[in-house]
Structures are given as structure tokens and as C-alpha cells.
C-alpha positions as CSV (number, residue, x, y, z in Angstrom):
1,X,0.0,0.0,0.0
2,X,1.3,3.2,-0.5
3,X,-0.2,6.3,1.5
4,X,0.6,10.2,2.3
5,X,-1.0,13.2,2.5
6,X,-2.5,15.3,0.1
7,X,-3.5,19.1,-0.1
8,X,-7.5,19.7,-1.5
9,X,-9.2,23.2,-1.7
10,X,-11.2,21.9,1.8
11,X,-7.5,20.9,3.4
12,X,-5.1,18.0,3.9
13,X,-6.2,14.9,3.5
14,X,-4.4,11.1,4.2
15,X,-4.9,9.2,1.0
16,X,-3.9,6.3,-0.6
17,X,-2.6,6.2,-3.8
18,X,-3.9,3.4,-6.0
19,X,-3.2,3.3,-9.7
20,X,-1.8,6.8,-9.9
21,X,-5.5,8.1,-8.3
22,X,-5.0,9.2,-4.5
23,X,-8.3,7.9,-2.7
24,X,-8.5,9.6,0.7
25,X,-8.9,7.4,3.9
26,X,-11.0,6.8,6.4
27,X,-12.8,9.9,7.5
28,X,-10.6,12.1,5.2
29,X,-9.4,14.3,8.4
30,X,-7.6,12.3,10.9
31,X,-4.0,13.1,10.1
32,X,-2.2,10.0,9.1
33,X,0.4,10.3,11.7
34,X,-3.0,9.3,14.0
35,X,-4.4,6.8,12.0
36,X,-0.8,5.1,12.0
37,X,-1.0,5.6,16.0
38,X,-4.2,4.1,15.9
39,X,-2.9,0.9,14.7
40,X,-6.2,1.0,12.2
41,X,-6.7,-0.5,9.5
42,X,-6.0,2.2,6.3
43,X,-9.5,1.8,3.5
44,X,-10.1,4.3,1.0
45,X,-13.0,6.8,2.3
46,X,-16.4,4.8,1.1
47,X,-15.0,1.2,1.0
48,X,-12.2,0.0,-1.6
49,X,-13.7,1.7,-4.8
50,X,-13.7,5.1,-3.2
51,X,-14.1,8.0,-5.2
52,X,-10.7,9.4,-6.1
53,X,-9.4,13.5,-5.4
54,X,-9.7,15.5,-8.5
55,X,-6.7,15.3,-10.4
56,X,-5.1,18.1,-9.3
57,X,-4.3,17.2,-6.1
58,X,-1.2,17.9,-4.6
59,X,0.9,15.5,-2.3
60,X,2.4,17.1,0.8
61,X,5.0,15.7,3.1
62,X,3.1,12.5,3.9
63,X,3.5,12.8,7.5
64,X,4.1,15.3,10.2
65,X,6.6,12.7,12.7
66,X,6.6,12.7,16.5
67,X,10.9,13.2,16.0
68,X,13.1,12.5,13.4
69,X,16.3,10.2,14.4
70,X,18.9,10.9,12.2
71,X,21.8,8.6,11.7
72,X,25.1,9.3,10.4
73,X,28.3,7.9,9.1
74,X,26.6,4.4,8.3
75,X,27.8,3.5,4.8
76,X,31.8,2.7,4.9
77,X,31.7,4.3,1.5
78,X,30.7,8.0,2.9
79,X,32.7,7.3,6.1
80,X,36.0,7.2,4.0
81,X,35.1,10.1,1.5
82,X,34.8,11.8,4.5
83,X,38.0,10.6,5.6
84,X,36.8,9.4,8.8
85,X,36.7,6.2,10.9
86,X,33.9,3.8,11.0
87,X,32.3,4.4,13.8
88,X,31.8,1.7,16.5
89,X,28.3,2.8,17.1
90,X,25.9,4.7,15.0
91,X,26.2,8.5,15.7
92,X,22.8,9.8,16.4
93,X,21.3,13.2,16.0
94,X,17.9,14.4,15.2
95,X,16.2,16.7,12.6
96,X,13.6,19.4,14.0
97,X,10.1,18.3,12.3
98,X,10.0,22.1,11.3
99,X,12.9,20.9,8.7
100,X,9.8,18.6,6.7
101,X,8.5,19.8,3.5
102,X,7.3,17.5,0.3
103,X,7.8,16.7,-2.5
104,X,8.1,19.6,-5.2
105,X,8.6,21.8,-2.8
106,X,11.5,24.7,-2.3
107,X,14.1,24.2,-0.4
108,X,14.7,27.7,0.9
109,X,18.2,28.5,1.7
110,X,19.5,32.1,3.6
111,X,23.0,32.9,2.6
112,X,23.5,34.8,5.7
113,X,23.3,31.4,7.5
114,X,25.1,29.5,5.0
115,X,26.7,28.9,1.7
116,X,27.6,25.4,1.5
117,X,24.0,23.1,1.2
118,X,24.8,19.5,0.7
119,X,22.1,17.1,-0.3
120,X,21.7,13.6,1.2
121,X,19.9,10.5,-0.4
122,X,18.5,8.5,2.5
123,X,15.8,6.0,3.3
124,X,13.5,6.8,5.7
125,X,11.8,4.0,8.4
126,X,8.4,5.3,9.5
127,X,7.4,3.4,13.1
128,X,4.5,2.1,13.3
129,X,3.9,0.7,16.7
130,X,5.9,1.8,20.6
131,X,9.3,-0.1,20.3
132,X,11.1,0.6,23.7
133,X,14.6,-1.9,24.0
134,X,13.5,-4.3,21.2
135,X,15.8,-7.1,20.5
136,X,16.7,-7.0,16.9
137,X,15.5,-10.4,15.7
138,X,11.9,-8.3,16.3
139,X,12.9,-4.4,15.4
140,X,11.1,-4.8,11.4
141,X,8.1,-5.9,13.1
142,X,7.7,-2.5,14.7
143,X,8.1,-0.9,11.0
144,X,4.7,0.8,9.6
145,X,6.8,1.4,6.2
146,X,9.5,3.1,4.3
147,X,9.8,6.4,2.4
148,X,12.3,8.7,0.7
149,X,14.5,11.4,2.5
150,X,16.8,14.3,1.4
151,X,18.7,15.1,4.5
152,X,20.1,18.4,3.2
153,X,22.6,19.7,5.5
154,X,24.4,23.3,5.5
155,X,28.1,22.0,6.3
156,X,29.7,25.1,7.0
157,X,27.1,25.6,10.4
158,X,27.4,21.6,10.9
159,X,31.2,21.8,11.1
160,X,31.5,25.1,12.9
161,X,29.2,24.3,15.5
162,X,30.9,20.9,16.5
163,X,27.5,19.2,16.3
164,X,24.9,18.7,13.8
165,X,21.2,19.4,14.6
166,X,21.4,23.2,13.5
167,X,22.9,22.6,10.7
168,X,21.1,19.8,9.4
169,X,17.6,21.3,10.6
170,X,17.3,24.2,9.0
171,X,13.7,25.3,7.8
172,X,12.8,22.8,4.7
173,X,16.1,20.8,5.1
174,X,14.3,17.7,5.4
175,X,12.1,16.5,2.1
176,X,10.3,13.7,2.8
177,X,7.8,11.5,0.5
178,X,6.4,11.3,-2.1
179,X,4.5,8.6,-0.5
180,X,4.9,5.6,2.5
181,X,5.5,2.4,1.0
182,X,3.8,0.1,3.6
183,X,6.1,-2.8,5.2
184,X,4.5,-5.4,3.6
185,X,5.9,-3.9,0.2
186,X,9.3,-3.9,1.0
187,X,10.4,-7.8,0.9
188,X,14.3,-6.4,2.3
189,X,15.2,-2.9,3.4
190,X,18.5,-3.8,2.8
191,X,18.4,-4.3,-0.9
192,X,16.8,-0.6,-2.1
193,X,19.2,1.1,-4.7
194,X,19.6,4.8,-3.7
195,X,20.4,7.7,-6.1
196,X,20.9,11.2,-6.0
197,X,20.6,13.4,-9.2
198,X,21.6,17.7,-9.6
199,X,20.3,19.3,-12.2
200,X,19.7,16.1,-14.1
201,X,23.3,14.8,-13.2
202,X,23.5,11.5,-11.1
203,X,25.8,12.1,-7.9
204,X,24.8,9.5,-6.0
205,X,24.5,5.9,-6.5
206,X,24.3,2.9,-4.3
207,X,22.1,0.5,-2.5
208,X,20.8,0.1,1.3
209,X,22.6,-3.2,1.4
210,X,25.7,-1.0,2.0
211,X,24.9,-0.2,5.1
212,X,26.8,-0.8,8.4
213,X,24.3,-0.9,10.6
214,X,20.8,-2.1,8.9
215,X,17.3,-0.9,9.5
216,X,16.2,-3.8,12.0
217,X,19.8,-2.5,14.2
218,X,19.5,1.0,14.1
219,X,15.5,0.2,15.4
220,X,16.8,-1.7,18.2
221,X,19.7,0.3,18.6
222,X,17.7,3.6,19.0
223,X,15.2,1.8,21.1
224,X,17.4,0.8,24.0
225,X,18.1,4.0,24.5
226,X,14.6,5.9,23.9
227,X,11.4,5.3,23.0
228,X,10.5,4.9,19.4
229,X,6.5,6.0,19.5
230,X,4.3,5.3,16.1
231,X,4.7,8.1,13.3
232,X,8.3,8.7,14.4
233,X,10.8,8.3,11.4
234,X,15.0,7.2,11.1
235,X,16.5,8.3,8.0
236,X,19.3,5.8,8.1
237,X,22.3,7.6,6.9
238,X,23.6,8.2,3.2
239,X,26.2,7.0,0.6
240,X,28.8,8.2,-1.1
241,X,29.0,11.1,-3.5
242,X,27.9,13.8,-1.2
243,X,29.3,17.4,-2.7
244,X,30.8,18.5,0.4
245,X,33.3,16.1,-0.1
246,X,34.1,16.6,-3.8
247,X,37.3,18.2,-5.0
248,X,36.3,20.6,-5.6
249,X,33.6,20.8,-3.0
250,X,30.4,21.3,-4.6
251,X,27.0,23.1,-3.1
252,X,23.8,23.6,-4.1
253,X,23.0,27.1,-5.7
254,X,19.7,29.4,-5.8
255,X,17.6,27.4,-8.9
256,X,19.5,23.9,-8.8
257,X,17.1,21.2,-8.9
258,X,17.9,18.2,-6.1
259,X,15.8,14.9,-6.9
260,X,16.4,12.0,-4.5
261,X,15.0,8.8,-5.3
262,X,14.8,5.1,-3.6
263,X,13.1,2.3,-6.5
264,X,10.4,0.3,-5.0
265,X,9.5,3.9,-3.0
266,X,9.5,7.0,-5.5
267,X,11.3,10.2,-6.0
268,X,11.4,13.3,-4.3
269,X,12.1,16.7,-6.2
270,X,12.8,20.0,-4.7
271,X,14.1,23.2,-6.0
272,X,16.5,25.1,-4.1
273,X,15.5,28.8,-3.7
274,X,17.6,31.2,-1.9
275,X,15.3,33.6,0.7
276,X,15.9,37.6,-0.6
């Protein structure tokens, strides 16, 4: 199943999207970060041939999340463009929710902050039920489903400030979507490729399967030592080919065109907008 959130002229609205018609859930007003809570079963509004949302219908973010867990430095590849160790335990940080925006939205950049905006290609685990020090023979179990991330990141504030949450939480540095790709879609998190393209130009390429640390770990890792609540996401770290650590370094510029896409899940697409 794949579900999100869409915008109509009467408001947001969770849908599911069925044959490339959105069909709106449920009620059509409980957010879908509740419904997920709920542990309910997800129908299309008016039984399984529900009517679908006029074609025009935007998707949003497709979730608002309790917190987003970040992880970093878990694919070897990044870790030694980087020039860094592997760590001996995933580095965590988090993303303020404030940083989500969907797809086709801007990503809105102020230069007096920062000049150097990297993008991030990253899969993203939506919970779906409490998972508080789970073993991880029983962490996937926990998984509502999977969607896309961009975990943009302004490195010259990430660097200077010695950690990473202001940098890396920026207003709109966190595209999310298009859609969730329910668990039961996903036979193997670990075997998603992963790309990143600029302006039409692939920059990153790789597949989940390089990770260090693999979905059902970083679940149980996270859990042991806070509470994972239902609608919370982990974006699970990114590959190699990040700009920052180009020679020369590259960064996104006002009108560059970021797309970040996971197959199985979909493609996010954002514009990068500086704010006048």
C-alpha cells in the first residue's frame, strides 16, 4: 500500500494512492500520523472503490513525525570520502520536524546562514507501533513502512558548531515522500538502490545493502536507548558522492534542482530557492 498526504481546496487529506488516483482514507481528516498511531486498518474513504481526489491534487509531506532520528556515518563508503573512521556505534542526531517539506517543494536556503547546502539521499523508516529496548530479531516488526529522504545539510554551520542538529535542521532541510510504502511492500530494506541526481546529473549511487548498521539495528539500537512512539521516522544515513566532499567541493546554488529517489518507493524533487 502506498499512503501520504494530500492538499485539497477543503485541506489536507491522508490518501492512498492506488493506480496513480490518490483515494483519501478513512474519514478524510484524521491526520495520518493518528491513523498510523491508531494501529487502524488504512481503506479508501467509502469502502475499496472510493471515489478518487480531482486530479489536481497535490501530495504534501506525507506525514508530520513525533521526531526524526537521524543517523550518520553508516555506509563505509561516505565514512572514507569523508575521511573518517567507522564508527563503533551509529552516531545519532535528530532533525527538528519544522525541517519537513514534500515533494516539489523549495528548499529555501538564507545565505547569511550558509553557503555550503549538501544534499543527502537516504531512506527513511516510519514506526508504526511503541518499540522501547527491542531485541533485533523483532525491530522490522515495529516498521509501519518506508519512504524517501533528502537530509540536506548546511556544512559550513554543521562543522563550525561541532554538532549537527542546527545545521542539518534548517527550515525545509528535510524532504520527505512522495508517498509511504507500507512494510509489507518492501520484501528487504537492505536491498533498495539509492540515487541522488543535480540538475539532471546522477551524484549518487548505491544501494541500502551497504549499510553498516541495517534498519532492524538501528530500530533496536535507538530503542534501548529511547522510546520509538508510532509516526516517528530514522533516516538511516547516506552513501557516497555527497558534494561536500568533492574536490572541488560542490554546493547547491539558488535554482539547482535536487531529486532523490529510492526504487520500490519514489522520487522526491525539490528546488533550491535562496530567501531575498
Amino acid at each position: 500500500m502506498r499512503v501520504g498526504t494530500a492538499e485539497t481546496p477543503q485541506g489536507t487529506v491522508p490518501v492512498i494512492e492506488r493506480d496513480g488516483a490518490l483515494l483519501p482514507i478513512g474519514d478524510g481528516a484524521t491526520p495520518l500520523e493518528a491513523l498510523i498511531a491508531s494501529g487502524a486498518a488504512l481503506h479508501p474513504a467509502g469502502g475499496r472503490a472510493g471515489s478518487p481526489l480531482d486530479a489536481g491534487t497535490r501530495l504534501l509531506a506525507p506525514l508530520r513525525p513525533g521526531k526524526i532520528v537521524a543517523i550518520g556515518l553508516n555506509y563505509l563508503d561516505h565514512v572514507k570520502e569523508a575521511g573518517l573512521e567507522a564508527p563503533e556505534q551509529p552516531p545519532v542526531f535528530a532533525k527538528f520536524t519544522t525541517s519537513v517539506i514534500g515533494d516539489g517543494d523549495e528548499i529555501k536556503v538564507d545565505r547569511a546562514i550558509t553557503q555550503r547546502v549538501d544534499w543527502e539521499v537516504e531512506l527513511a523508516v516510519v514506526i508504526g507501533r511503541t518499540a522501547s529496548r527491542v531485541a533485533e530479531g523483532d525491530a522490522l516488526a515495529h516498521v509501519f513502512g518506508y519512504t524517501v529522504a533528502n537530509d540536506v545539510s548546511a556544512r559550513d554551520v554543521q562543522f563550525a558548531d561541532g554538532q549537527w542538529v542546527r545545521g542539518k535542521s534548517l527550515d525545509t532541510f528535510c524532504p520527505l515522500g512522495p508517498v509511504i510504502v507500507t512494510a509489507d511492500e518492501i520484501a528487504d530494506p537492505q536491498a533498495l538502490p539509492l540515487r541522488t541526481r543535480v540538475n539532471g546529473e546522477l551524484v549518487q549511487d548505491s544501494s541500502t545493502k551497504e549499510m553498516l548498521v541495517g534498519v532492524a539495528g538501528l530500530i533496536s539500537f535507538c530503542s534501548h536507548s529511547f522510546t520509538l512512539e508510532a509516526g516517528d521516522v530514522i533516516v538511516t544515513g547516506t552513501p557516497w558522492g555527497c558534494g561536500e566532499f568533492m574536490d572541488p567541493i560542490r554546493s547547491l546554488h539558488d535554482g539547482d534542482v535536487v531529486e532523490v529517489e529510492i526504487e520500490g518507493i519514489g522520487a522526491l524533487r525539490n528546488t533550491v530557492a535562496d530567501v531575498r
